[in-house]
C-alpha positions in Angstrom: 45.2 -30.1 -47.7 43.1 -29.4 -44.8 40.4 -31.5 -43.8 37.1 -30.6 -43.9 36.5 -31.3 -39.7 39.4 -29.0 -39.2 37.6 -26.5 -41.5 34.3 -26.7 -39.8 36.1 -26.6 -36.2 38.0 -23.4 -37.4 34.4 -21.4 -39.2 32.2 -22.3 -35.7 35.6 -22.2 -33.3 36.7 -18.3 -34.6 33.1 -17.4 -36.3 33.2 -14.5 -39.1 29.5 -14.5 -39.6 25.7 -14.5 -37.3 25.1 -17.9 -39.0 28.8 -19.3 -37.8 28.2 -17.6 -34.2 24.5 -18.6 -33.8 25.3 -22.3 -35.2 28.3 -22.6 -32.1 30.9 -24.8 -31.5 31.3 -28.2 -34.4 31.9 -30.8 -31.4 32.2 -33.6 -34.1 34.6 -32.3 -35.9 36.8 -31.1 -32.9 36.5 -34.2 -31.5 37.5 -35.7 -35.3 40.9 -34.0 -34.9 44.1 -35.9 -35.2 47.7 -35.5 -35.3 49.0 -32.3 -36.9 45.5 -31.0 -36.7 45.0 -31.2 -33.8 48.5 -29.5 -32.6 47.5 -26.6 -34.6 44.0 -26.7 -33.5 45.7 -26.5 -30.0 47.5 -23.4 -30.6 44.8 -21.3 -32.2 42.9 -22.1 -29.1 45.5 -21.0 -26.5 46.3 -18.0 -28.7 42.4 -17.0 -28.9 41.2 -18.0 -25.0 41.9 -13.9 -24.3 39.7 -13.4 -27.0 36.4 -11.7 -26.3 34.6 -14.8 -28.4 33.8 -17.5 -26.0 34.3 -21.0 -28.4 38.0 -21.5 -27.9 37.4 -21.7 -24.3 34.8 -24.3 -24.2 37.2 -25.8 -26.4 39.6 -25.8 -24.4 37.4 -27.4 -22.0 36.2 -30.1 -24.3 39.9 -31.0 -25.3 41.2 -30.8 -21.8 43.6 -29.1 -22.9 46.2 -28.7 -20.0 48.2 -26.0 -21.7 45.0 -24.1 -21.0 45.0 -24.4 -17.2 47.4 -21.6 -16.6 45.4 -19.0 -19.2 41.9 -20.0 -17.8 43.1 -20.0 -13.8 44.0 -16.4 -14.8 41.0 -15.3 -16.8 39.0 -17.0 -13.8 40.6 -14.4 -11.3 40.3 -11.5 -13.5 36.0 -12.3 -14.3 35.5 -12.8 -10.4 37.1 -9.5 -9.7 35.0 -7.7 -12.7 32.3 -9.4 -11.8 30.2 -8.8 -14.7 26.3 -10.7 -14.0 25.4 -10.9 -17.4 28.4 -12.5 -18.7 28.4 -15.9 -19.3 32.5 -16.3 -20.1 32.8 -16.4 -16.5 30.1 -20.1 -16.5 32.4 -20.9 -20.0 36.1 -20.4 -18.3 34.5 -22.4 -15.0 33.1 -25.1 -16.7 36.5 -25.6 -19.2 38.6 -25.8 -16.0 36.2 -28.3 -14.4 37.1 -30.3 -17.6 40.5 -29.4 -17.3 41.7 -30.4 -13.4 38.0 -30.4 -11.3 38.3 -27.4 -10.4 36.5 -26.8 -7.0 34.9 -23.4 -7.4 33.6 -24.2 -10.6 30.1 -25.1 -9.4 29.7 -22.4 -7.4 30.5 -19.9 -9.8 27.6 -21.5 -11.9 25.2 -21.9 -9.6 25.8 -18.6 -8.3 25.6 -17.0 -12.1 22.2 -18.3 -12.2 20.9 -17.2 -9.2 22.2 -13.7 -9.8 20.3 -13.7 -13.1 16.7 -15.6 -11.4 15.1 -12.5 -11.3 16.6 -10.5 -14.6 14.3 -9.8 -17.5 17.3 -10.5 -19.9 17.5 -14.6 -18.4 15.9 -15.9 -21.5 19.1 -15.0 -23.7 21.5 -16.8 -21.1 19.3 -19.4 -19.7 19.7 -23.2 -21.6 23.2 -22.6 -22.5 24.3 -22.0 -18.8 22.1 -24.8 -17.5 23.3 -27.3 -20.1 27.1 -26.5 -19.0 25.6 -28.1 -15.3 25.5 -31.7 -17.2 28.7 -32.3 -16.6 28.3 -32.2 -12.9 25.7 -34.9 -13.1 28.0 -37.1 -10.8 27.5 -34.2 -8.0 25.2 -34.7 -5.5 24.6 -30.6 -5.0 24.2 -30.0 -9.0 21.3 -32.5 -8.7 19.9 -30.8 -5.9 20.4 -27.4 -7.1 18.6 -28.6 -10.7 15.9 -30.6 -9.1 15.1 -27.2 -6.9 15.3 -25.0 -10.1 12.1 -27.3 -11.4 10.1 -25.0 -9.2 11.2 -21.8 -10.6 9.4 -20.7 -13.6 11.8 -19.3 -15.2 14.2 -22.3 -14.8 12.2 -25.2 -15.0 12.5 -26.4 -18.5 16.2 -26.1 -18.3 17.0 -28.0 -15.6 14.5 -30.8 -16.5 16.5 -30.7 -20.2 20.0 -31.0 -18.1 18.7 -33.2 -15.7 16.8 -35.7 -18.4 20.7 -35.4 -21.0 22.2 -36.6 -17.4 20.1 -39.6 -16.9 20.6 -40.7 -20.3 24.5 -41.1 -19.4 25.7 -37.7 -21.0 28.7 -35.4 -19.2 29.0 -32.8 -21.8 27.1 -30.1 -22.0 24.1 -31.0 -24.7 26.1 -33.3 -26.3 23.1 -34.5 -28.2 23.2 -35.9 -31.8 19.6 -35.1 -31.6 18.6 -32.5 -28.9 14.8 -32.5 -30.0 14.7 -36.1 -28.1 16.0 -34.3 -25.0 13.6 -31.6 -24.9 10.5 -33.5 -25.9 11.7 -36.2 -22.9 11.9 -32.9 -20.8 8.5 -31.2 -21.6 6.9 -34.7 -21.0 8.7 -35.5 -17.6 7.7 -31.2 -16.5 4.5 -31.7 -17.0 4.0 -35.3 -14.9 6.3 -33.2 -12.0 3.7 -30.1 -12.2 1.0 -32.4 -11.5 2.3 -34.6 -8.9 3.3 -31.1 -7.1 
């Protein structure tokens, strides 16, 4: 019989419904995934990275799954050449092969997603889930400069503090947060002492 964290990974993994999609990826129970599970988890993902749903790349990406590096490398090439702006399965396929082998290019391609989408009306729809994926470059001297500049753009600001707050408290994964409402009240509360000392 299955177990229930293999169920949950599969429902928010491969989503069938708004509520599955809008709820995301079950962290937990991928992370809870052992032995034969796992290995089957493993092959769903590979066999679903081409997929136009985003989830089995980031977790891909969470697993460090190197059976992945060859699919994502290629996916990579293939969403610089389309080059799509409002995309974010280019930040999602960047980010998972950071996890995967550190990649070089994968900041860039992040940083230079959001900065074609600064001045785009449809930025609130793309905005906290691209910036959160920036967390695990905390260790990286130019994501904290790009996120402490971003705390000057309107648009951004709240983001980055969020990222830039999960990063001082020690986290690498993107919003990994068994309680998120801590990170954004934090956020809100260190955004407002920067707008008034600047």
């Amino acid at each position: 019989m299955l177990s229930k964290d293999y169920q949950d990974f599969i429902s928010s993994c491969f989503p069938k419904s708004y509520g599955e999609a809008h709820n995301g990826l079950n962290i937990h129970a991928l992370f809870n995934l052992k032995g034969n599970e796992l290995a089957e988890a493993e092959k769903i993902i590979l066999e679903r990275i081409k997929d136009k749903g985003g989830n089995a790349i980031d977790a891909a990406g969470y697993l460090q799954l190197q059976s992945a590096k060859r699919l994502l490398e290629d996916e990579f090439v293939k969403l610089i050449q389309v080059h799509d702006k409002y995309s974010t399965r280019i930040v999602k396929v960047a980010w998972a092969l950071y996890q995967i082998e550190k990649y070089d290019k994968s900041l860039d391609v992040i940083i230079e997603f959001l900065e074609d989408i600064k001045e785009d009306n449809k930025f609130p729809f793309l905005g906290l889930e691209t910036f959160s994926y920036l967390i695990s470059f905390g260790d990286d001297p130019m994501a904290i400069s790009y996120l402490e500049k971003c705390l000057d753009v309107e648009k951004y600001d709240y983001y980055a503090m969020c990222a830039l707050v999960s990063i001082e408290r020690g986290n690498r994964l993107p919003f990994f947060e068994d309680n998120f409402f801590l990170i954004s009240d934090l956020a809100k509360k260190r955004l407002a002492e920067y707008k008034e000392r600047y």
